[in-house]
C-alpha positions as CSV (number, residue, x, y, z in Angstrom):
1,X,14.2,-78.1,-6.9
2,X,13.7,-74.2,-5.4
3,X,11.0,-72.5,-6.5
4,X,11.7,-69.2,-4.7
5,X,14.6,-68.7,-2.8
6,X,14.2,-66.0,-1.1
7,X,18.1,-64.0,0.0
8,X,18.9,-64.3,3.5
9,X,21.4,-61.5,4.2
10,X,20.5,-61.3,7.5
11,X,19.0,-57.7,6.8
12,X,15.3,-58.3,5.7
13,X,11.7,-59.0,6.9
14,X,12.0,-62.5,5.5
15,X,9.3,-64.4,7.8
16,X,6.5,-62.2,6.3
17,X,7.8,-62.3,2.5
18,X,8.0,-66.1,2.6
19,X,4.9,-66.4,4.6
20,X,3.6,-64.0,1.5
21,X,5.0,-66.5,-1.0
22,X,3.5,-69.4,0.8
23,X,0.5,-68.2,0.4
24,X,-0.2,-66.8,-2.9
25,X,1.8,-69.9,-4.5
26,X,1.2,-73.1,-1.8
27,X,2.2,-75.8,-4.7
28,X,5.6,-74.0,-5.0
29,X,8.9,-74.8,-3.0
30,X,9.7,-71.4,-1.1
31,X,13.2,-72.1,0.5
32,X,14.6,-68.7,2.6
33,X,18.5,-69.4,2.5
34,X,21.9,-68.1,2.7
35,X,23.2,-69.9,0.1
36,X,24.7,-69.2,-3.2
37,X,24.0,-72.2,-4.4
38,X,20.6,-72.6,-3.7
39,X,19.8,-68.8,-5.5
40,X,21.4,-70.4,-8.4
41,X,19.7,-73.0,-8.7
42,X,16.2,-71.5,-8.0
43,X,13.9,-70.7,-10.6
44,X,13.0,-67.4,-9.6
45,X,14.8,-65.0,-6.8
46,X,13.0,-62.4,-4.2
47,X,15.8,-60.3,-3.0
48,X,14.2,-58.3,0.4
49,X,15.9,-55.9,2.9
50,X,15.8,-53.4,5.3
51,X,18.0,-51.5,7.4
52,X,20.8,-48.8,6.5
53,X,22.5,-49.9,3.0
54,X,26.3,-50.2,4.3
55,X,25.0,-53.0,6.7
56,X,23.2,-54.7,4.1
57,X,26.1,-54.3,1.7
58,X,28.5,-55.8,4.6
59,X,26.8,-58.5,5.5
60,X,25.2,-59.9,1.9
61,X,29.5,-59.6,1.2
62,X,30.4,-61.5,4.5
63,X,28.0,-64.5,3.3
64,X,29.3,-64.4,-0.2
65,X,26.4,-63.9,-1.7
66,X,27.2,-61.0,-3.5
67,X,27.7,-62.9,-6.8
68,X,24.7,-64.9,-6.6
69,X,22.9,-62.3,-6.3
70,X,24.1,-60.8,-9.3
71,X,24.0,-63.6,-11.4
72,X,20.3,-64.3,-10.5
73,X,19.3,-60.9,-11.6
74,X,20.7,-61.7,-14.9
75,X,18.8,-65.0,-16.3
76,X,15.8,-65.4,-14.4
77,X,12.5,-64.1,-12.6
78,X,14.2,-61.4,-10.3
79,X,11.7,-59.6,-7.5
80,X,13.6,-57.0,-5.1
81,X,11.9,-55.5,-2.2
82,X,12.6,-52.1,-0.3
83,X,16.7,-52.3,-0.2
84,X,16.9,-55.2,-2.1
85,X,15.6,-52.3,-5.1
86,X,18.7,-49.9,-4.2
87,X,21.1,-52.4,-3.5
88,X,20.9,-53.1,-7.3
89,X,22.1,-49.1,-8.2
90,X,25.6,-47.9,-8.1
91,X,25.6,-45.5,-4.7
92,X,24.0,-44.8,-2.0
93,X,24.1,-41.4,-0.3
94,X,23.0,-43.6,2.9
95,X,26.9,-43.9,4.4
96,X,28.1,-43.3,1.4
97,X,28.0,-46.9,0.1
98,X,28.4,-48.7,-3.2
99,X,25.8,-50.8,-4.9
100,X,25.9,-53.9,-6.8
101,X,25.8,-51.9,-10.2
102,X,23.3,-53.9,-11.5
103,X,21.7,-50.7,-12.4
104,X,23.3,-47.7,-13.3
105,X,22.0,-44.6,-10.7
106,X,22.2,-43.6,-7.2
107,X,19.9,-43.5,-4.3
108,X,19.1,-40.5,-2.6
109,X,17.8,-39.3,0.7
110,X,14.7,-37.4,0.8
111,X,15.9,-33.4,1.1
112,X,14.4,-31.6,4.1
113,X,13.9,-28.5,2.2
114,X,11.3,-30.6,0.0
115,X,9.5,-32.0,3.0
116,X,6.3,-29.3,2.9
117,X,2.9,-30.8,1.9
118,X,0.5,-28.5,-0.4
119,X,-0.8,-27.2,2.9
120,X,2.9,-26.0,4.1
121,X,2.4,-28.6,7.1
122,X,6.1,-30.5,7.4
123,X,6.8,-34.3,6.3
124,X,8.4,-36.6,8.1
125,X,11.2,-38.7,7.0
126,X,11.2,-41.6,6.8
127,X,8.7,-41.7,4.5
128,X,6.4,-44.4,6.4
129,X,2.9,-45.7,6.0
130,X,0.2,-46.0,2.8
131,X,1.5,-44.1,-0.2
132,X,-0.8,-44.1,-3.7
133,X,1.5,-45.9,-6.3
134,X,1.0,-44.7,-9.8
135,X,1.8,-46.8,-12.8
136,X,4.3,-45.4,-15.3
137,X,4.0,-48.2,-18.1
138,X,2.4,-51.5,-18.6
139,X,3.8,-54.6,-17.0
140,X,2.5,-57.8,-16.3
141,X,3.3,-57.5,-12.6
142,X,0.9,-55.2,-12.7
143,X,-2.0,-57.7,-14.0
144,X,-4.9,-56.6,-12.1
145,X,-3.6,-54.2,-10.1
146,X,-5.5,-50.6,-10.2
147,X,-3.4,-47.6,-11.5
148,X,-3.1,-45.0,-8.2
149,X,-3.3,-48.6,-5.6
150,X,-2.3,-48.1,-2.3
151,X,1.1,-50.0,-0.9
152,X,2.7,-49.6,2.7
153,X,6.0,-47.7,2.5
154,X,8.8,-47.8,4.8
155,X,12.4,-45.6,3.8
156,X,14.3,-42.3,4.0
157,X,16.0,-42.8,0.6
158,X,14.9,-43.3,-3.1
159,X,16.5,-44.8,-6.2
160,X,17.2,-42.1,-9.0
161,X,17.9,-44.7,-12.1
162,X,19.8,-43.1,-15.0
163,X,18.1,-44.2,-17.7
164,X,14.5,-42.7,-17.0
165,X,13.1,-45.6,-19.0
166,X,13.4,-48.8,-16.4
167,X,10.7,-46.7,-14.3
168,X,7.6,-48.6,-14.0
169,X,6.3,-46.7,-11.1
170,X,6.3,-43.6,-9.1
171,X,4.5,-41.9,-6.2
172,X,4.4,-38.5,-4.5
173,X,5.9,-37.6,-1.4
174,X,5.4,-34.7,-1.8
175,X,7.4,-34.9,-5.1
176,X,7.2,-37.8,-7.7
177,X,10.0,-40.1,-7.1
178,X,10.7,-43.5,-8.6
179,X,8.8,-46.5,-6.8
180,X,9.2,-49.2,-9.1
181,X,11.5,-50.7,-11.9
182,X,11.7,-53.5,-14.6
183,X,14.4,-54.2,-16.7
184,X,14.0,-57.7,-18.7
185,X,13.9,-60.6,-16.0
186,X,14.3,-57.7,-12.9
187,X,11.5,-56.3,-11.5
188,X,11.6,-54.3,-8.2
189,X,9.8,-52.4,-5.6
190,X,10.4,-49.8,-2.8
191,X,7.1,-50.2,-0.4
192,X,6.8,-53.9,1.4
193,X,4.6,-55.8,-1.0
194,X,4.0,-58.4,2.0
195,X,2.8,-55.4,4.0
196,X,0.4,-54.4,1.3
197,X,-2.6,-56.7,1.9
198,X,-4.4,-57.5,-0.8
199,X,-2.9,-55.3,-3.5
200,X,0.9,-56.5,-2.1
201,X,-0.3,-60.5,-2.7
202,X,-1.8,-59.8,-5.6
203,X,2.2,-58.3,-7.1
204,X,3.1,-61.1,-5.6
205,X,1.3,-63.9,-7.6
206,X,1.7,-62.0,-10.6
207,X,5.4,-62.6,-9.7
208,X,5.1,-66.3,-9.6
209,X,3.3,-66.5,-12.6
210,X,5.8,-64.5,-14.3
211,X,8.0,-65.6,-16.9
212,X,10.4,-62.5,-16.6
213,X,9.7,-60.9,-19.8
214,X,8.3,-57.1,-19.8
């Protein structure tokens, strides 16, 4: 029996998010793996990435995983992590790539006409580093987590879902774009969780101990 199988595509930080697991859930089976079989079979799936989005498309198609994947985020515990949250749109403008349609709306690269701070001084992109994450609507991922908490951001684009409702997150930078989303059994994030210290374990065993309702 898998706990947590964690997607290896090849395309994600996967040492720290099942060193992550490990450690907020130590009773619990955390198998990394490139098998469709084993995401199946698992009770709950973290789906991590990072990289450009027509890489990670390629190669979670070249393991065949694409189905898997899929199928996971429809009956069970679902976590995605940085582009494992806008894989599950439709399109990317990042090399103009297609999503896995999981979630219908696009991912969009921050504009550099929008990159001026209240002080005029010029943002960078990517958007890298602590970011305040403010939360839209209750959900129990967010069990003890403080409303404005700090997470460690890494990314040049942003998912823009199309139905305004699945948001259950946002933060500024220097506009309010869309950080986090829950749909049923799917929850996902853009910043790194396992990058997060405390605040990133604590989403984390709130994700274990999650039965994937909202």
């Amino acid at each position: 029996m898998i706990d947590i199988a964690v997607v290896d595509y090849g395309m994600g930080n996967l040492r720290s998010v099942s060193k992550a697991l490990e450690h907020v859930a130590p009773g619990k089976r955390v198998v990394v793996t490139s098998d469709p079989a084993d995401i199946v079979a698992a009770e709950r799936v973290v789906f991590p990435g990072q990289g450009a989005m027509p890489d990670c498309v390629r190669e979670l198609d070249a393991r065949g995983l694409r189905q898997a994947v899929i199928s996971a985020a429809a009956d069970k515990p679902f976590l995605g992590i940085c582009i494992g949250l806008q894989l599950l749109f439709d399109h990317s403008e990042e090399g103009n790539a297609a999503g896995l349609s999981i979630l219908p709306g696009n991912v969009k690269r921050f504009a550099d006409a929008d990159m001026v701070d209240a002080n005029g001084a010029r943002l960078k992109v990517p958007h890298m580093g602590w970011n305040e994450v403010y939360q839209s609507r209750p959900h129990p991922i967010w069990n003890d987590i403080a409303d404005g908490e700090r997470f460690y951001y890494v990314h040049s684009y942003y998912v823009v879902p199309e139905d305004a409702e699945i948001e259950v997150g946002y933060s500024n930078y220097p506009k309010r774009f869309t950080s986090c989303i829950a749909r049923d059994n799917i929850f996902a994030v853009q910043f790194h969780p396992e990058k997060s210290q405390h605040a990133g374990l604590k989403l984390l065993s709130n994700f274990v101990a999650w039965d994937g309702r909202p």
